[in-house]
N, C-alpha and C positions, 0 to 999 in steps of 0.2 A: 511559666515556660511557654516558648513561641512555638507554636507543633505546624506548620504547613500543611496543606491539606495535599491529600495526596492523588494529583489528575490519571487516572488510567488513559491508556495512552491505544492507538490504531495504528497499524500501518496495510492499506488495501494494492495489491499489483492490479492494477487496471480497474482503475475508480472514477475516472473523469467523466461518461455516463452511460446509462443504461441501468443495469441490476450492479453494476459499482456506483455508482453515484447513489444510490437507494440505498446503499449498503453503507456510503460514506455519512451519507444526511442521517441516516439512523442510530448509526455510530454517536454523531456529534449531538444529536437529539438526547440520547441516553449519556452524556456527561463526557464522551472521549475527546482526548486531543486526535486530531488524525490526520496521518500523510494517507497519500494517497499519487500512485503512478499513473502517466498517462503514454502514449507513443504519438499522436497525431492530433489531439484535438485540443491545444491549448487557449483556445477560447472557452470551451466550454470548463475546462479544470481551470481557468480564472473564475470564472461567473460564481464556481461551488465555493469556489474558498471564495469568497466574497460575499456569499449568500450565506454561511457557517457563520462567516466573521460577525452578520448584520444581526444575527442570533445569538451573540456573546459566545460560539464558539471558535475554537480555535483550528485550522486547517494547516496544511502543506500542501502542495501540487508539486512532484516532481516528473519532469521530464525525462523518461528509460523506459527502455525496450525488454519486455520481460523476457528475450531468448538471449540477449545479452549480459550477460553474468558481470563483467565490470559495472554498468551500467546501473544494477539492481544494487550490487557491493555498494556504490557512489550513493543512489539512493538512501539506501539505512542507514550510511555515513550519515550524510544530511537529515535524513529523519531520529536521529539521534542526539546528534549537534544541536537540533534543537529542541526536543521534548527529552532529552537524557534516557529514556529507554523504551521499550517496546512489547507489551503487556500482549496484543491479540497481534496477527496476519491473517488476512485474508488476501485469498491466491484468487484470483476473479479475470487474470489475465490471458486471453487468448485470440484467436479470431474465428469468424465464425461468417460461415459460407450457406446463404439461403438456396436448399436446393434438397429433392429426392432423394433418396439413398440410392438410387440405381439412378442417377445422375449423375453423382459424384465420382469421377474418374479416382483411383488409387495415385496417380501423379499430384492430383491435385489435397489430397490426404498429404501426402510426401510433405509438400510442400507449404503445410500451414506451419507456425514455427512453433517449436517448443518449449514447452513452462517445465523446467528443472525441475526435480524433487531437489536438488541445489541450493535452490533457492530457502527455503527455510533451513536447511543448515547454515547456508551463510549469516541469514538473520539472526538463528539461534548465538552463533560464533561471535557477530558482532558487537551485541545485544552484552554477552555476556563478557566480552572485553572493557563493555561502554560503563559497569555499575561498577562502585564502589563495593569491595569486600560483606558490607554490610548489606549491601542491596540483594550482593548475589544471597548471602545466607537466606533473606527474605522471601525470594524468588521461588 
């Protein structure tokens, strides 16, 4: 009997770098397939999936905006499509303003964008359309 080995699988919001890309390398270091979002910096989410790749692991880079909910949807789409499903998340997506707390104007709070609690429902939602009956039982 031919038994497949079975890859656990990543998907990080906002992985491309800093403490996501450490979180994506580590990922891939300890045996994961991993996607990984980026919103601006796809040079550097090329270089990681390429540096994973040179590692015998395996990468995704997708391009979404994590205050964008289609975007994030289209994402797990794609990171499903091709690893078949999705074992961990990590939410790592935000932005983030160097600066005093009695610097930071409240406008300027308003105005950083939002990471859905949305978001891992839809992953759960997708995830869980994506598996075969017997996957799900496993899950």
């Amino acid at each position: 009997m031919n038994i497949e080995p079975i890859t656990k699988t990543a998907l990080v919001f906002g992985g491309s770098r800093g403490i996501g890309a450490a979180a994506v390398n580590r990922l891939a270091q300890d045996g994961y397939a991993v996607g990984f979002t980026y919103a601006n910096s796809e040079e550097q989410a090329t270089a990681l999936v390429e540096a994973i790749a040179s590692k015998g692991g395996e990468a995704l880079a997708v391009r979404a905006d994590s205050a964008d909910a289609s975007a994030i949807s289209a994402a797990v789409v794609q990171f499903i499509d091709r690893f078949g499903k999705i074992d961990l998340v990590l939410v790592n997506a935000g932005l983030f303003r160097m600066n005093t707390i009695d610097a930071v104007g409240l406008d300027e709070l308003d105005d950083l964008p939002p990471v859905s609690p949305s978001i891992i429902t839809r992953v759960q939602r997708l995830n869980t359309m994506a598996r075969t009956p017997a996957q799900a039982r496993r899950a």
